[in-house]
C-alpha beads as a LAMMPS data file, in Angstrom:
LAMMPS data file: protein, C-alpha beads

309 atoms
308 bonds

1 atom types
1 bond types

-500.0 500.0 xlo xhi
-500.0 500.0 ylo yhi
-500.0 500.0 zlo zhi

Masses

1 110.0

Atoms # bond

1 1 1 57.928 368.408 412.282
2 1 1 60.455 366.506 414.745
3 1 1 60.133 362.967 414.369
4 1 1 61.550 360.442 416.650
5 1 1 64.704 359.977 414.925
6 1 1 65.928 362.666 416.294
7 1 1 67.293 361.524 419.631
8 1 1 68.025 362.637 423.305
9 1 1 71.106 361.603 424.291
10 1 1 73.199 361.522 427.414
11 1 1 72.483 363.280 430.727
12 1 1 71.823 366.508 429.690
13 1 1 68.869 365.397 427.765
14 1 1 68.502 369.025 425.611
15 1 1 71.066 367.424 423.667
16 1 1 69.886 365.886 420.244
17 1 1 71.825 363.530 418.396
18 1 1 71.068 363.953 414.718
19 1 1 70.205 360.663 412.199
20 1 1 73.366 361.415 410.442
21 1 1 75.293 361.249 413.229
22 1 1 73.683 357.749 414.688
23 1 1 73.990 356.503 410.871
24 1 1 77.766 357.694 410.186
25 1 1 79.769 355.599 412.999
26 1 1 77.882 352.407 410.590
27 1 1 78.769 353.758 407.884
28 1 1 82.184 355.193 407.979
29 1 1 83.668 352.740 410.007
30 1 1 86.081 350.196 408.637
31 1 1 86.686 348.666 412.007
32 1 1 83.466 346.357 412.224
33 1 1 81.300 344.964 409.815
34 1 1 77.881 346.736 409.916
35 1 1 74.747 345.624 408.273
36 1 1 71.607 347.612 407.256
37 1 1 68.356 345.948 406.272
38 1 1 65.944 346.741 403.991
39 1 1 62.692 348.622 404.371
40 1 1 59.989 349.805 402.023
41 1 1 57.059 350.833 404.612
42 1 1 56.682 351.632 408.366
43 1 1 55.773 347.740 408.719
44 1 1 58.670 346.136 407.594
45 1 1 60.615 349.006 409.239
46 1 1 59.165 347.903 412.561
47 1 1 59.993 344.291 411.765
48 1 1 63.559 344.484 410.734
49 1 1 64.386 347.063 413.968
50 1 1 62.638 343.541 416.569
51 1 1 64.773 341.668 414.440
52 1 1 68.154 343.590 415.750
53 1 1 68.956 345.603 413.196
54 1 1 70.486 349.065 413.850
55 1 1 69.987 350.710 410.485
56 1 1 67.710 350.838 407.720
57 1 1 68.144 350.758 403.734
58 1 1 65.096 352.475 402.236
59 1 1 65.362 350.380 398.822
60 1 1 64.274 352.169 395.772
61 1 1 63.585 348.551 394.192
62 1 1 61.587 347.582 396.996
63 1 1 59.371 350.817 397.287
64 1 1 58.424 351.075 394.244
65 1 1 57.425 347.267 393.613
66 1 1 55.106 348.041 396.620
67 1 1 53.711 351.082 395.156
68 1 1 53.030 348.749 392.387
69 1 1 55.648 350.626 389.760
70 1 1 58.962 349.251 388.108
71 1 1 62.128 350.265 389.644
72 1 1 62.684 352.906 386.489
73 1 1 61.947 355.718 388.300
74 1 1 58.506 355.434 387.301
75 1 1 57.427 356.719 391.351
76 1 1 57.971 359.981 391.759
77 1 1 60.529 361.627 394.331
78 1 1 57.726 362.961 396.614
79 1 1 56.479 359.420 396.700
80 1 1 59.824 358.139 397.464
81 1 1 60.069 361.126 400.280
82 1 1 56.789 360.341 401.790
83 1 1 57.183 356.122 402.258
84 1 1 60.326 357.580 403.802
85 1 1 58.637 359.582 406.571
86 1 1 56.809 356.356 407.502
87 1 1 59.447 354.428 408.056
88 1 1 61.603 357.041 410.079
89 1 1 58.150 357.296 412.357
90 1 1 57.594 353.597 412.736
91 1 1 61.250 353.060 413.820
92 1 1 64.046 354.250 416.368
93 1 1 66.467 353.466 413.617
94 1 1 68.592 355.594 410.628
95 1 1 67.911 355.175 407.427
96 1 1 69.892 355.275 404.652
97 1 1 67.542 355.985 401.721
98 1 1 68.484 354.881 397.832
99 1 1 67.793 357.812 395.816
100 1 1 68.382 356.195 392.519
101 1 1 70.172 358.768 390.650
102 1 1 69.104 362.245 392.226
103 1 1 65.288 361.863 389.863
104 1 1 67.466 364.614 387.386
105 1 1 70.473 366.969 387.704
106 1 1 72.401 368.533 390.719
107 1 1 69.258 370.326 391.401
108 1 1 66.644 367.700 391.575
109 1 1 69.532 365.817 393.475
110 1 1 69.617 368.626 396.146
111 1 1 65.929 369.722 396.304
112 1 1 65.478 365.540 397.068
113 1 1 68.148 365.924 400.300
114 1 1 66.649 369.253 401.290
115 1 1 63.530 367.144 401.500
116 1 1 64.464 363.917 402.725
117 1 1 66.601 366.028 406.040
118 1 1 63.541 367.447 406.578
119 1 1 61.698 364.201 406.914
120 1 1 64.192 362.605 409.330
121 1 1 66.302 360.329 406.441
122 1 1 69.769 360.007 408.564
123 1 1 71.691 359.321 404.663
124 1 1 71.620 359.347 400.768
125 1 1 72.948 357.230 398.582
126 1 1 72.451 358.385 394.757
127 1 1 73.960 356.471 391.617
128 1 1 76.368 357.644 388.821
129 1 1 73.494 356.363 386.797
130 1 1 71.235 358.401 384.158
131 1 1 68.117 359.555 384.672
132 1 1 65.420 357.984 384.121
133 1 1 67.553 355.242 385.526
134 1 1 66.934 351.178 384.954
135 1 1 67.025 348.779 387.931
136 1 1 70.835 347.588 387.915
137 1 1 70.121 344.062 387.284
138 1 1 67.896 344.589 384.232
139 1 1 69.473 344.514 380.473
140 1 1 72.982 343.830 379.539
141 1 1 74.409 347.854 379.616
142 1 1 72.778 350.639 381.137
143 1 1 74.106 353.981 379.843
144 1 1 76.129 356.128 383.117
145 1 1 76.569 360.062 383.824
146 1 1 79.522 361.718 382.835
147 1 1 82.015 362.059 386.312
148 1 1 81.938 365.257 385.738
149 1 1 78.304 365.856 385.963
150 1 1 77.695 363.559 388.498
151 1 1 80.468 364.614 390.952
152 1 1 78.288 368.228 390.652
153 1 1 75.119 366.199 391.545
154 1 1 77.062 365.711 395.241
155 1 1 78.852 368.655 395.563
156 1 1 75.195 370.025 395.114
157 1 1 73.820 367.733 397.581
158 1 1 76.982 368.493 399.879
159 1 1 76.794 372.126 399.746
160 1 1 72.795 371.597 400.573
161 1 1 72.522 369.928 403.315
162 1 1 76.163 369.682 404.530
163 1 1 76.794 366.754 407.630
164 1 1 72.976 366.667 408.054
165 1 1 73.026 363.600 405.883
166 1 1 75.637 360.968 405.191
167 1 1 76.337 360.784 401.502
168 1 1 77.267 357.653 399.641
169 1 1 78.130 357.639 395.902
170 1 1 77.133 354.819 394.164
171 1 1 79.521 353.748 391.556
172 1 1 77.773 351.132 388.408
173 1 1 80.373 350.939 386.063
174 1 1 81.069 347.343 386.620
175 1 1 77.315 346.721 386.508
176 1 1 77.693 349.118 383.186
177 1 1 80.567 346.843 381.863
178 1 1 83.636 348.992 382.536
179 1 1 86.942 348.267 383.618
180 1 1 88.169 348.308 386.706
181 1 1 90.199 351.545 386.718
182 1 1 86.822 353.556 385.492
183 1 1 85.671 352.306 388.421
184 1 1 88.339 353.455 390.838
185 1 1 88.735 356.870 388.779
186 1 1 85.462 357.476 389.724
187 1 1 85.869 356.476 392.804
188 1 1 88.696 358.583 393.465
189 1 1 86.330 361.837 392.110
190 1 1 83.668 360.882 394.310
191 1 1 85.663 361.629 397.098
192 1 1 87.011 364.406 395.872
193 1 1 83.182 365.730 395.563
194 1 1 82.936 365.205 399.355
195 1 1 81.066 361.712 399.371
196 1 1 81.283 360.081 402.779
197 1 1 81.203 356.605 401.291
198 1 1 81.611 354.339 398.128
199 1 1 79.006 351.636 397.565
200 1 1 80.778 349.512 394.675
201 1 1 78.164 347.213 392.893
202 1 1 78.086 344.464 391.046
203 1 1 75.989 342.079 389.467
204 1 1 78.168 339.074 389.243
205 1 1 77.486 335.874 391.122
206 1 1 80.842 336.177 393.065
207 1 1 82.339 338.770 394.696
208 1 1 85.856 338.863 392.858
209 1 1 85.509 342.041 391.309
210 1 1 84.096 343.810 394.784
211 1 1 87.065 342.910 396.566
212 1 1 89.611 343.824 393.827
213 1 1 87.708 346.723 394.164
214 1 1 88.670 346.691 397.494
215 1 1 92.628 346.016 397.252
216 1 1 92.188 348.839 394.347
217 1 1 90.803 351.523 396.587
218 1 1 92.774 350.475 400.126
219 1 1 89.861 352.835 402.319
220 1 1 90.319 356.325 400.811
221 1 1 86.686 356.235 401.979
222 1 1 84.664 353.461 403.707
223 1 1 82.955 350.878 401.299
224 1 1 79.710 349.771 401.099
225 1 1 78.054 346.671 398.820
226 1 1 74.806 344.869 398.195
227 1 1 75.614 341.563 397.655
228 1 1 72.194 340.869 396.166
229 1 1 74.231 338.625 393.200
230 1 1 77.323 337.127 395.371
231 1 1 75.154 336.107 398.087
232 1 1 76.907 332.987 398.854
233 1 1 80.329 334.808 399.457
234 1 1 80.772 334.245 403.377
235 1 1 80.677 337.525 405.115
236 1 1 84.249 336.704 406.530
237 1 1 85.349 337.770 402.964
238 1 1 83.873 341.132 403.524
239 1 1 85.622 341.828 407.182
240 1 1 88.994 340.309 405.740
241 1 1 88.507 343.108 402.947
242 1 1 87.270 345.585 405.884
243 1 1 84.438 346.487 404.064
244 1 1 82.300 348.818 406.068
245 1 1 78.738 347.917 405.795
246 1 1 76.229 345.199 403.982
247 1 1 73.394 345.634 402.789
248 1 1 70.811 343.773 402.682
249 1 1 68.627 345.685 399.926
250 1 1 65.362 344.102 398.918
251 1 1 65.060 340.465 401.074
252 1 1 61.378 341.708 403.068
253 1 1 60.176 342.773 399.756
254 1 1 60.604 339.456 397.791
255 1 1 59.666 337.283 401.344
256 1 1 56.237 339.600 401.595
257 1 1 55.996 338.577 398.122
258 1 1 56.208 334.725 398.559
259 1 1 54.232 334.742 401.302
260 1 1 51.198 336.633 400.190
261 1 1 51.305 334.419 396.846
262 1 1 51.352 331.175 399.251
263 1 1 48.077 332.596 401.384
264 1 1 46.374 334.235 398.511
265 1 1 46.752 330.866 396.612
266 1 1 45.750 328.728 399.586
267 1 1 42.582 331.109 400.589
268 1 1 41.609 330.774 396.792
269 1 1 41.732 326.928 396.418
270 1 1 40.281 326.174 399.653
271 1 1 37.762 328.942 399.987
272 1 1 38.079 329.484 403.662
273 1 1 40.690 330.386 405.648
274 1 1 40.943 327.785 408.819
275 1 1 44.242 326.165 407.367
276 1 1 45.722 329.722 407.018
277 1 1 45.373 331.169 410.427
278 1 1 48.076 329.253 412.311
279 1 1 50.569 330.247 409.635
280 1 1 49.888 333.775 409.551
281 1 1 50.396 336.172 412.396
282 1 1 47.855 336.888 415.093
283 1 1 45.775 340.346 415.292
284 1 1 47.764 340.511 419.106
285 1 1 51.227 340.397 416.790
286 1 1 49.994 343.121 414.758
287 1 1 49.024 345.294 417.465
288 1 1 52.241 344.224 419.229
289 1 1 54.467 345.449 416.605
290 1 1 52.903 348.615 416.043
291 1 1 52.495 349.737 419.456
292 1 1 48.476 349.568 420.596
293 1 1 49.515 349.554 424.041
294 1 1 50.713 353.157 423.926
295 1 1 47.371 354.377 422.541
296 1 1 45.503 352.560 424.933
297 1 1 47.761 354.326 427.853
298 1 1 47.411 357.269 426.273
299 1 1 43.275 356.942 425.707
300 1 1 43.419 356.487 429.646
301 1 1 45.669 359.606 430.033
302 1 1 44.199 362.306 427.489
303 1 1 40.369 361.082 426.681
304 1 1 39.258 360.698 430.435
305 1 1 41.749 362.641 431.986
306 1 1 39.353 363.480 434.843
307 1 1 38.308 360.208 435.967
308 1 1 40.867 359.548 437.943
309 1 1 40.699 362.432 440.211

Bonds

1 1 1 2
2 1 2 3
3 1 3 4
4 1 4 5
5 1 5 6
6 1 6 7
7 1 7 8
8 1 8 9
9 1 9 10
10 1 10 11
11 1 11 12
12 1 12 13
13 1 13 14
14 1 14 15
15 1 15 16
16 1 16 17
17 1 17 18
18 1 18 19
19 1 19 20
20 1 20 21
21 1 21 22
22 1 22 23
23 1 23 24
24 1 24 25
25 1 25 26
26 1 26 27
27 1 27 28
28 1 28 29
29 1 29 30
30 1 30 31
31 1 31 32
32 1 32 33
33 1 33 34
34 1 34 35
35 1 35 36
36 1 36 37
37 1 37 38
38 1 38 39
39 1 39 40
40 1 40 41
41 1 41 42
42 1 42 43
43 1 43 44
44 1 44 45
45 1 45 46
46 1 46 47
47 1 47 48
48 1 48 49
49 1 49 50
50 1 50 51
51 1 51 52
52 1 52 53
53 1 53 54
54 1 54 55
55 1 55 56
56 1 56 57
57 1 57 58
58 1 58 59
59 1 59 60
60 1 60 61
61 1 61 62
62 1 62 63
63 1 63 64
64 1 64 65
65 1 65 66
66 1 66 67
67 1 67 68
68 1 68 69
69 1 69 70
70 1 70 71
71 1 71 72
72 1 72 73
73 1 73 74
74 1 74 75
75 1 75 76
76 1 76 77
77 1 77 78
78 1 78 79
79 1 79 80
80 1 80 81
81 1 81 82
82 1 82 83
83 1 83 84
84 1 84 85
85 1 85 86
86 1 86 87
87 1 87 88
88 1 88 89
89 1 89 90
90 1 90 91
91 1 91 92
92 1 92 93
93 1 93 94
94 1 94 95
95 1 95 96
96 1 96 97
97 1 97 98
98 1 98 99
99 1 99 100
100 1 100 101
101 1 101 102
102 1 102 103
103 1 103 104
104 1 104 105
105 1 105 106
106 1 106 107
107 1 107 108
108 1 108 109
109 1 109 110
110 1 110 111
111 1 111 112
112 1 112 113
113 1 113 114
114 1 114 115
115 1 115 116
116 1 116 117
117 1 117 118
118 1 118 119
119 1 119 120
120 1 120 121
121 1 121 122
122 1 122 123
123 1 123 124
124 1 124 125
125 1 125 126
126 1 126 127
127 1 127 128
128 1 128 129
129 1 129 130
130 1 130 131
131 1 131 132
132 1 132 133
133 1 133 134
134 1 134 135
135 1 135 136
136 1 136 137
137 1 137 138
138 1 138 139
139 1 139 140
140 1 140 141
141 1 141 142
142 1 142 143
143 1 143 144
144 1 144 145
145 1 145 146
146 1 146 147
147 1 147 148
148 1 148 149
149 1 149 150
150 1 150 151
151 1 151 152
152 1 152 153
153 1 153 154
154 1 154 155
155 1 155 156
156 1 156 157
157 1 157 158
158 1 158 159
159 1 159 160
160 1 160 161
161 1 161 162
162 1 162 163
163 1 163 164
164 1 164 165
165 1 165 166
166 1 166 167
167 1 167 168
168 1 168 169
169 1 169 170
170 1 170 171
171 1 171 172
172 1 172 173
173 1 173 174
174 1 174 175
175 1 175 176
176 1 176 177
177 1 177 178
178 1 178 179
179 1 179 180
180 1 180 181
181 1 181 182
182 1 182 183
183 1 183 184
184 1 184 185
185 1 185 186
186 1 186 187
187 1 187 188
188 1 188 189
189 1 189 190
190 1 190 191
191 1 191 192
192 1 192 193
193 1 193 194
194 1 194 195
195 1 195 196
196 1 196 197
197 1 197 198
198 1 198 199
199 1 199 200
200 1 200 201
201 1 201 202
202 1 202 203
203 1 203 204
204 1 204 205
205 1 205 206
206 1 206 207
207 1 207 208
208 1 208 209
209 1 209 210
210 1 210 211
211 1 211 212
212 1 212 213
213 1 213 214
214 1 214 215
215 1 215 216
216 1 216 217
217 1 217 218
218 1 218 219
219 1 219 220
220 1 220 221
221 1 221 222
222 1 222 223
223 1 223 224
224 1 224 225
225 1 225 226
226 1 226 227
227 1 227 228
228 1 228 229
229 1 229 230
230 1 230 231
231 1 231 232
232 1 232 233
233 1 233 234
234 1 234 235
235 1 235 236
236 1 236 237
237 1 237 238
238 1 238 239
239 1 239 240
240 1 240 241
241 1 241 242
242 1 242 243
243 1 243 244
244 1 244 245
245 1 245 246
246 1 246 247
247 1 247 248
248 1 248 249
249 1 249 250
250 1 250 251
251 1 251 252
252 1 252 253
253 1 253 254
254 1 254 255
255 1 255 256
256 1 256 257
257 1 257 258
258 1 258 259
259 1 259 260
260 1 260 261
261 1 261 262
262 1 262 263
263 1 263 264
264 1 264 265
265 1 265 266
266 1 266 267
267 1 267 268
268 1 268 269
269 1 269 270
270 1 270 271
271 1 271 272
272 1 272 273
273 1 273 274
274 1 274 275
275 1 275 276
276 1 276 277
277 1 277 278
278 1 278 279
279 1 279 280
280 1 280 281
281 1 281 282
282 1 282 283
283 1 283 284
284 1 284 285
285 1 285 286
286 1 286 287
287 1 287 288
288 1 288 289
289 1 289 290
290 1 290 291
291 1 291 292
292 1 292 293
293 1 293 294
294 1 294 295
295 1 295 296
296 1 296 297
297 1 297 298
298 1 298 299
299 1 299 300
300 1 300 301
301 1 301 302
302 1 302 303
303 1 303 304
304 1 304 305
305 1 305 306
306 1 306 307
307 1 307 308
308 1 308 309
């Protein structure tokens, strides 16, 4: 299956430019500030590329609240794989996809990057979290994997699917409660287990501890943060620090959510839907969006072909 992520680039157009390769210069990059957005279906994936974005974060939180599970790895990998797909075929954009902890041990971690390259997923990021993990912002301590073990988990993932896939190691022991050096040890193994990036996370409501982080770890690898908590830090902070990419990891999710509570409510109560329909968007912005016009071109092209001879 080749799906659209998969680019032709440049005058000779037999050349293909990989996701991973259209995904790493945003990634690894501490010389501009890049952001990705979240998505958690082809829909919003459509929506946040109109928007301007140039990458995608397929959010584990945010995928699984739309399956209608808890972000405790209660969907499945193959579930996780398969929303995937949908948004690399809906979009012209990489996409960076949160695989929570690798759903097991180095092997489960590689069988889910075999399978995510082979959808058209341009990156991984997995968690030095256990498995079944617990949404980072839930509870006081969460429990994390032995460096060890989890530097195996990449080196797995590494040796799997080599370049094919840009590989960022999520560190959580500030979310866990650790020091500061635990989390620069484990940075500095990380890297050693051939991650391309460090996403640093916290769940504080400023971002103090992300940029001593920063000063800590002075770029060994590019750094990447959700500032999900500290979002009122100005993003100036995070190109003095020359951090290398925000994300923005769960914002269409909890918007959908708001406004299909507001229209739900409103249809309810009212019992029609005339007040709605000028707040909602029109049939012609759906079809917009998802690209009707093609299939009617193509209708014209491949259902009568001989009509117009």
């Amino acid at each position: 299956m080749q799906h659209r992520s998969v680019r032709e680039v440049g005058p000779d157009r037999g050349v293909k430019a990989l996701p991973a390769d259209i995904l790493r210069p945003q990634i690894c990059s501490n010389d501009d500030l890049s952001f990705l957005m979240e998505a958690h279906d082809g829909l919003s994936g459509a929506i946040a590329q109109r928007a301007g974005f140039k990458g995608l974060w397929a959010s584990g939180l945010s995928i699984a609240s739309s399956l209608g599970y808890r972000d405790a790895n209660e969907a499945s990998w193959s579930q996780l794989v398969d929303v995937v797909e949908r948004i690399v075929d809906s979009t012209e954009l990489p996409v960076l996809v949160d695989g929570d902890s690798g759903f097991g041990n180095f092997n489960n971690a590689r069988l889910l990057a075999r399978k995510l390259r082979q959808r058209g997923a341009a990156g991984l990021a997995l968690q030095d979290s256990c498995f079944p993990k617990m949404n980072s912002f839930v509870g006081e301590r969460h429990a994390i994997a032995d460096i060890d073990e989890f530097s195996g988990r990449l080196r797995a993932v590494r040796d799997t699917v080599g370049k094919d896939l840009v590989l960022v190691a999520r560190i959580e022991a500030l979310i866990a409660g650790h020091p500061m050096e635990e989390a620069v040890s484990r940075a500095h193994a990380y890297a050693d287990a051939g991650a391309d990036a460090i996403l640093i996370h916290s769940r504080k409501s400023t971002a103090e501890e992300i940029l001593e982080f920063a000063g800590a770890w002075q770029n060994r690898l590019p750094i990447v943060i959700i500032p999900t908590k500290y979002y009122q830090t100005p993003v100036s902070a995070y190109r003095d620090a020359r951090i290398s990419t925000v994300i923005w990891a769960n914002h269409s999710m909890r918007a959908a959510i708001v406004a299909m509570r507001r229209v739900c409510g409103r249809i309810m109560a009212r019992e029609g839907i005339a007040s709605i329909e000028p707040h909602i968007a029109t049939l012609d912005e759906v079809f917009n969006l998802l690209g009707y016009d093609e299939l009617v071109r193509a209708e014209a092209r491949y259902l009568q072909p001989n009509d117009k001879k």
